[in-house]
ZAMARGU-4260 file (C-alpha; in steps of 0.2 Angstrom, whole numbers, plus 5000, padded with zeros to 4 digits):
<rodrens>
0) 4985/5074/4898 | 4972/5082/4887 | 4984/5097/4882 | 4993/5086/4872 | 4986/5089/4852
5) 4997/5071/4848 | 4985/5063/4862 | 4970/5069/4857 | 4972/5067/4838 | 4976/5050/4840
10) 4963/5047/4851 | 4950/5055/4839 | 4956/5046/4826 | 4957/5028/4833 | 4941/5030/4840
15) 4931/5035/4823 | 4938/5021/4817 | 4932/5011/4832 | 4913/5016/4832 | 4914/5015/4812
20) 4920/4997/4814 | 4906/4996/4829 | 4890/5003/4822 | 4894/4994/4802 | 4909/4983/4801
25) 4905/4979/4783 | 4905/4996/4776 | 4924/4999/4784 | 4930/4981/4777 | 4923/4988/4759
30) 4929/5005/4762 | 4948/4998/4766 | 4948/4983/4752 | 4946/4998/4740 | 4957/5011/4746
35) 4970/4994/4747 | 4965/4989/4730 | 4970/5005/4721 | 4988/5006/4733 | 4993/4990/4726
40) 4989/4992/4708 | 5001/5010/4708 | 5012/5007/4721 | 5014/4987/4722 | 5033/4989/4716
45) 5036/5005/4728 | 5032/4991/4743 | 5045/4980/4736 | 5060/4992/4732 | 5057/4999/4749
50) 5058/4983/4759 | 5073/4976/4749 | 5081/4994/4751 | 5078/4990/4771 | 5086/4973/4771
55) 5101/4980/4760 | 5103/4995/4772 | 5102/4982/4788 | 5114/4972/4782 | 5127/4988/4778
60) 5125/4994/4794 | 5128/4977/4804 | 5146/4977/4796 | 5149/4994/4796 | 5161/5004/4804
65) 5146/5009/4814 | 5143/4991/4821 | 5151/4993/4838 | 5143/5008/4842 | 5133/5006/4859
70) 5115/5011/4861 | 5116/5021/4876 | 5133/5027/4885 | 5150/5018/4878 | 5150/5007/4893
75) 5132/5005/4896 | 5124/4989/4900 | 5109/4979/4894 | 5094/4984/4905 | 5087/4964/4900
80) 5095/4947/4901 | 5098/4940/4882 | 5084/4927/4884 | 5070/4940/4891 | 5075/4951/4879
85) 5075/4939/4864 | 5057/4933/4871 | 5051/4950/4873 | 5053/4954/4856 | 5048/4938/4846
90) 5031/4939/4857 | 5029/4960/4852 | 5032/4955/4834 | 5023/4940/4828 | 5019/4926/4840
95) 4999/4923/4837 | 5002/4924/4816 | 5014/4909/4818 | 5001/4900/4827 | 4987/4906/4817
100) 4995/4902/4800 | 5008/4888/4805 | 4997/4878/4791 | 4987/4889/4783 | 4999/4897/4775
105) 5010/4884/4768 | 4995/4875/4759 | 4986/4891/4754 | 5001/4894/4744 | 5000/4875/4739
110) 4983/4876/4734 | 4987/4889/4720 | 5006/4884/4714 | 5000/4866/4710 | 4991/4874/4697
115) 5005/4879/4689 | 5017/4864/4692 | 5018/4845/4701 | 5012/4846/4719 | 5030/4842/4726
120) 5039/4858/4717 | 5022/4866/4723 | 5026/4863/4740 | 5042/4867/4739 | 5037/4886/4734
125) 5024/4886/4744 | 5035/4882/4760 | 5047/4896/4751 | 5035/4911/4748 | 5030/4908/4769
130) 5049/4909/4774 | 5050/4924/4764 | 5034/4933/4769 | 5039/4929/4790 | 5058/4929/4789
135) 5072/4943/4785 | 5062/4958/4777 | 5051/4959/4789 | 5062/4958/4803 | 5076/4970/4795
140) 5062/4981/4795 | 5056/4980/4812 | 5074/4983/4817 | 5080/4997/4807 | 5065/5006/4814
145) 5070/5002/4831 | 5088/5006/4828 | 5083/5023/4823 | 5072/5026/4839 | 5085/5017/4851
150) 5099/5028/4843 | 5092/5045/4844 | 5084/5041/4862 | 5100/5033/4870 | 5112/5043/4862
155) 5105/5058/4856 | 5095/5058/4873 | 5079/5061/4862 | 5060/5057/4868 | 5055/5041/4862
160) 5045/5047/4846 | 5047/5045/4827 | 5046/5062/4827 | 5061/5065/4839 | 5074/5061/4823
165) 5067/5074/4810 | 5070/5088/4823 | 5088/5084/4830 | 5091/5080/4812 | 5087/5093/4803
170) 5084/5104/4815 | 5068/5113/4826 | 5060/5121/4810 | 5038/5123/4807 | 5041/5109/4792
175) 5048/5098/4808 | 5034/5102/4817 | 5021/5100/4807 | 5027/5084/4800 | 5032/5076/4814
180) 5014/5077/4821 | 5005/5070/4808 | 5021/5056/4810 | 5016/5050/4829 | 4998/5054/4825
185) 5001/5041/4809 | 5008/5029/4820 | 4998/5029/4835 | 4984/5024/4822 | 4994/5010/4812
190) 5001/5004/4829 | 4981/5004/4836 | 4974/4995/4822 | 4985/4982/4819 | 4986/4977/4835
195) 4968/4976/4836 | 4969/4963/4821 | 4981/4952/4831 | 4967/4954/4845 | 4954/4946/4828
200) 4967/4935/4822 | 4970/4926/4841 | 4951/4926/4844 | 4946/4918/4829 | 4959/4905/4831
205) 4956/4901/4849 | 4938/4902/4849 | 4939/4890/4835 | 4952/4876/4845 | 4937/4877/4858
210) 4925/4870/4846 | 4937/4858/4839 | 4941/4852/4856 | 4924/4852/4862 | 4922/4839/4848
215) 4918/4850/4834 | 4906/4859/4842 | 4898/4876/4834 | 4904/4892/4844 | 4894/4905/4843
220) 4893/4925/4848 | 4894/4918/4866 | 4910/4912/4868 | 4917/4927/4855 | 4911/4936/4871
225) 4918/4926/4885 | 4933/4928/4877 | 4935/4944/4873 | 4930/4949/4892 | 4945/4937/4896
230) 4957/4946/4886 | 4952/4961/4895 | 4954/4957/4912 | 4969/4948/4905 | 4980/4962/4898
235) 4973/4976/4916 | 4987/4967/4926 | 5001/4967/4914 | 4999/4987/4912 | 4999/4991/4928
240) 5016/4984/4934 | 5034/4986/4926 | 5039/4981/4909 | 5051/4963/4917 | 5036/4958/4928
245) 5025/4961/4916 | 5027/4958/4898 | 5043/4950/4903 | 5034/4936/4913 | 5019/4934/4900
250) 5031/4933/4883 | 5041/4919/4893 | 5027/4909/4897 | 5022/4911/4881 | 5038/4908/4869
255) 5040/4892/4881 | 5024/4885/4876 | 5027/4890/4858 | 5045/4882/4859 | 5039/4866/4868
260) 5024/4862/4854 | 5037/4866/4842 | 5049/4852/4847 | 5033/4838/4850 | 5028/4839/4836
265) 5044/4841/4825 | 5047/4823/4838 | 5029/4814/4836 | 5027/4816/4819 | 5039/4809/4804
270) 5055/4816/4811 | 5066/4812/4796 | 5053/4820/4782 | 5051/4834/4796 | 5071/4838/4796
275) 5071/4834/4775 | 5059/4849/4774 | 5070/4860/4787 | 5085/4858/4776 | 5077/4860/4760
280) 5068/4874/4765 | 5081/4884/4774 | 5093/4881/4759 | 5081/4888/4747 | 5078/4904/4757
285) 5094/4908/4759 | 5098/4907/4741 | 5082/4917/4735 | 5080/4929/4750 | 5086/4946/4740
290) 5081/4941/4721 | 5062/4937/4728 | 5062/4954/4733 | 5063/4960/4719 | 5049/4951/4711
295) 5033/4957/4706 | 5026/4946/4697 | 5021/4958/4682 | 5022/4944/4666 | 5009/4932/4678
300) 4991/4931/4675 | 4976/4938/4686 | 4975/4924/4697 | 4994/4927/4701 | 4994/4944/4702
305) 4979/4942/4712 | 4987/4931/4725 | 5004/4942/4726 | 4993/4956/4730 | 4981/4947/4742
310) 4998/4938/4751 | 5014/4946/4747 | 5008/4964/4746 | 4998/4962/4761 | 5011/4956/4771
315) 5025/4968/4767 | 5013/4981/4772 | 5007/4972/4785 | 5023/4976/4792 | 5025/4990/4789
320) 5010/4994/4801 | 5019/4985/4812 | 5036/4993/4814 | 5032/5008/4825 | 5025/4996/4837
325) 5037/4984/4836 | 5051/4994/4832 | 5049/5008/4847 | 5044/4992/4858 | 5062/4984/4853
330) 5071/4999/4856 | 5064/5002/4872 | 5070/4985/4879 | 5089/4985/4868 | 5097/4999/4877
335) 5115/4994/4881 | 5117/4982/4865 | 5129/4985/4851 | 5122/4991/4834 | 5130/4975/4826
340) 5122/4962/4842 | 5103/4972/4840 | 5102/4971/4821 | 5110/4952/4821 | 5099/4947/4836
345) 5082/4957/4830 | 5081/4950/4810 | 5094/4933/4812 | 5084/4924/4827 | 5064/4927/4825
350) 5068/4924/4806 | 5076/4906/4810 | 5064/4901/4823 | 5049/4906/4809 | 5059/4894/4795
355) 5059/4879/4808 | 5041/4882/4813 | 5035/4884/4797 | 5047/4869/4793 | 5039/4859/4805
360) 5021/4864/4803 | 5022/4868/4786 | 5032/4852/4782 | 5017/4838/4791 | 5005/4848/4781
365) 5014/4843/4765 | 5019/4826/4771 | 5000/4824/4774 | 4995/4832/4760 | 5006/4823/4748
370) 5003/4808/4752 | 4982/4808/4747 | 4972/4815/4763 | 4963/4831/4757 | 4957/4834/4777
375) 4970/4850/4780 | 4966/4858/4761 | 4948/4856/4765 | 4951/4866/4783 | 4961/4878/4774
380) 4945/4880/4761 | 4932/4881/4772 | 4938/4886/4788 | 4957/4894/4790 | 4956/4898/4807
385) 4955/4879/4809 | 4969/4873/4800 | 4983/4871/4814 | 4970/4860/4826 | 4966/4849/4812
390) 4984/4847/4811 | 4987/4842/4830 | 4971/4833/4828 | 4981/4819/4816 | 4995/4819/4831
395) 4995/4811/4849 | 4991/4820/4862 | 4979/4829/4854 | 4971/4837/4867 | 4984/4841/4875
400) 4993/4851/4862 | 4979/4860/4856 | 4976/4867/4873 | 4993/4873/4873 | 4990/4883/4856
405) 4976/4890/4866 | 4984/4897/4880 | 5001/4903/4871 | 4989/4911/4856 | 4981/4920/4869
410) 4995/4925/4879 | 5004/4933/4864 | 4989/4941/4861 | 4989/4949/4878 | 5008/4954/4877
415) 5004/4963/4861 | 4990/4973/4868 | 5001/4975/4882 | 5015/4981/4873 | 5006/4989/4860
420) 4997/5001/4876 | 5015/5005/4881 | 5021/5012/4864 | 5006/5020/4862 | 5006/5026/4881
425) 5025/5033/4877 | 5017/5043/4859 | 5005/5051/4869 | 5015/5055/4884 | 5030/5063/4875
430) 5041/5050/4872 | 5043/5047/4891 | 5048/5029/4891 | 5038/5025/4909 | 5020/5031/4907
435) 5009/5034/4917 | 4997/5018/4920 | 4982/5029/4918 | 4989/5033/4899 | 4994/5014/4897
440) 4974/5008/4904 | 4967/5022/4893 | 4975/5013/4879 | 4973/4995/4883 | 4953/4999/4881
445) 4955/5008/4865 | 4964/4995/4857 | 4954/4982/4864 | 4938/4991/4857 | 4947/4990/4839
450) 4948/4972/4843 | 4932/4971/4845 | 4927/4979/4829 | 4939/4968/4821 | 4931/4953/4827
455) 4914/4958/4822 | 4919/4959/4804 | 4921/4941/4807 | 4933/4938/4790 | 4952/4938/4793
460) 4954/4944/4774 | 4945/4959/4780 | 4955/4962/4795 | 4971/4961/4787 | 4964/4974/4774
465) 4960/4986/4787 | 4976/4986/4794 | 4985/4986/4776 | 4975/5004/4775 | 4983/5010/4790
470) 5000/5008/4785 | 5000/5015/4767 | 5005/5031/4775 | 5021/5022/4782 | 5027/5022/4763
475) 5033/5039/4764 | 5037/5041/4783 | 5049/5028/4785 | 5063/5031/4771 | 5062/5048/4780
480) 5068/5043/4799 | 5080/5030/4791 | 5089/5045/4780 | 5089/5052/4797 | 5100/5040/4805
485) 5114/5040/4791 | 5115/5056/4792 | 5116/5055/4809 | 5130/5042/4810 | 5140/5051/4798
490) 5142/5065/4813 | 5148/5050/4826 | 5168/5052/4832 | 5174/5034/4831 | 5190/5029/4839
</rodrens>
């Protein structure tokens, strides 16, 4: 175990930024915000040719003569049922952000449009700018990362790395070598840390629908700590049995609860201002999906250059940081699909349900917004990790739905520790698909110790900067494994 240098680089790495986060949590949020601050100023427009270049390259290849290519032999089946595998991968790639910014979001857009406009055309954007920052470009880019692992594993019959595609590429050279080191090395840390921000993320926002329930009661370090140890014992069992049983089980469970609060309170709330909001906002996606890619906002002033860097920015990188998590995650469960039914399942379906949820959500915000009662934009102002209880709080059955954001929260948090510990389990052990459970439990704890740093930071802002730091490096690595795959299509003998 310890002969492998990817293993104990990545490990030494993680782990410094672990105890730093630790022993002076402040000192790495200010350290990050800086670094962050400097990325965005020089290479703000870099981030959003890149992840337009990735939705445009998505699209080419679902149409493609490449489309009916198979990943894995030509008459190989799917290792998953379509549901699971659908689960599976909505739950690996964003589950606890919709909860966590369901409202949030949508109003903290609000807040700054109507500055700059009437409140309805302000929620209108608002509603638009969230679709955008959770639908098609994040998910075309978890995909064509995934696409590139799942071709070179399943059909090249490479280990599972990032790595893996440079060398069969272009060949088994020092360049190769090297380079694809410091590659899994880069992704073991951008998978470790922004995994560990989810960890933050789902434990500020279930910590704070205790209090809420418990009548508005203070929480304090105590139940950060109960919590925390239940994640823990929570995520040991997962890791130690196969993926189905598993994560398979947990991301059901999970998307069920999700899917089930999604249609009460789309039902219980003003249905026909709900389904107004649904149509409205998936028509203005659609027609602004690829021109807001290209927007940078350059003629804007500071406030709104400000907020594209604090939101848009941020998110696309976000992403990014995301994508050798999500994107070796989805490949390892999509062996057997089609290159046309893995790139139309991955970025068509999680991006829909995230325009009905934020429909939905997003859409009661406005409606209560709109119509004079400041309670959500005061949550959102004063306390963000809030904002979807208050929400619930205005519907019946109260009680009821805002345990099932608890337990759903923290069971996509547990499946992305879960997954998260595979991926990481499979850098570390060479690509090998099955690791072994010692690797996967060695990397449960490490993660779940970065969580814990995160949460002692006690600032979401500060979390997602810390994980925008890790991913800056993913700028340059992933045009580089996506050249890898054209090229390597280009080679395929199609009939």
């Amino acid at each position: 175990m310890w002969t492998n240098p990817t293993l104990v680089a990545g490990l030494a790495l993680t782990l410094a930024v672990a105890i730093w986060g630790l022993v002076d949590a402040p000192a790495l949020g200010l350290f990050a915000a800086r670094v962050v601050e400097f990325a965005f100023l020089t290479r703000g427009w870099f981030v959003m040719v890149l992840m337009s270049a990735i939705v445009i390259m998505a699209f080419y290849l679902m149409f493609s003569r490449y489309a009916r290519l198979r990943l894995g032999q030509n008459d190989e089946k799917p290792e998953f049922s379509r549901a699971t595998w659908i689960t599976m991968m909505f739950a690996a790639g964003m589950g606890v952000g919709l909860l966590y910014w369901s409202v949030a979001e949508p109003l903290s857009h609000f807040v700054l449009a109507r500055d700059y406009g009437p409140e309805p055309e302000a929620a209108r954007r608002a509603l638009l700018i969230t679709n955008f920052h959770w639908g098609i470009h994040a998910w075309a880019m978890f995909g064509l990362t995934g696409l590139v692992i799942a071709y070179f594993s399943f059909r090249r019959g490479a280990p599972q790395l990032l790595s893996a595609p440079l060398a069969i590429t272009y060949g088994n050279r020092p360049w190769t070598r090297h380079v694809g080191v410091l590659v899994n090395v880069a992704a073991i840390y951008a998978v470790a840390i922004g995994v560990a921000g989810s960890i933050g993320m789902g434990i500020f926002q279930v910590r704070d629908g205790i209090g809420i329930m418990l009548g508005g009661v203070a929480t304090g370090p105590w139940l950060t700590a109960i919590l925390f140890a239940a994640l823990c014992v929570g995520f040991l069992l997962p890791l130690t049995v196969d993926l189905n049983r598993g994560m398979g089980r947990l991301s059901n469970a999970a998307f069920s609860i999700a899917l089930a609060l999604l249609l009460f309170v789309a039902i219980s709330g003003p249905t026909y201002y709900v389904m107004n909001v649904l149509v409205d906002a998936f028509g203005a996606y659609v027609g602004d999906v690829i021109p807001r890619g290209f927007r940078t906002y350059t003629f804007f002033d500071d406030k709104v250059r400000g907020w594209f860097a604090d939101w848009t920015l941020t998110y696309m990188v976000w992403w990014i940081s995301w994508a050798p998590f999500v994107g070796v995650f989805i490949a390892r469960i999509s062996r057997g699909r089609t290159i046309r039914e893995y790139l139309c399942a991955v970025i068509f379906l999680p991006s829909l349900f995230s325009v009905l949820w934020y429909g939905v959500f997003g859409g009661l915000g406005f409606y209560e917004t709109l119509e004079g009662k400041r309670v959500l934009i005061e949550a959102v102002k004063t306390n963000i990790d809030s904002a979807t209880f208050v929400l619930l709080d205005i519907l019946p059955l109260a009680w009821l739905t805002q345990a099932a954001v608890i337990v759903s929260g923290f069971l996509f948090v547990i499946t992305s520790v879960v997954s998260a510990a595979l991926v990481l389990a499979m850098f570390t052990d060479r690509g090998n698909p099955e690791p072994s459970t010692r690797i996967k439990l060695t990397w449960g704890g490490i993660v779940a110790a970065l969580g814990l740093a995160m949460i002692l930071t006690g600032n979401i802002e500060v979390v997602r900067t810390i994980i925008v730091m890790a991913a800056l490096p993913f700028l340059l690595i992933l045009p580089l494994l996506y050249v890898t795959l054209l090229k390597a299509l280009k080679s395929e003998k199609l009939e």
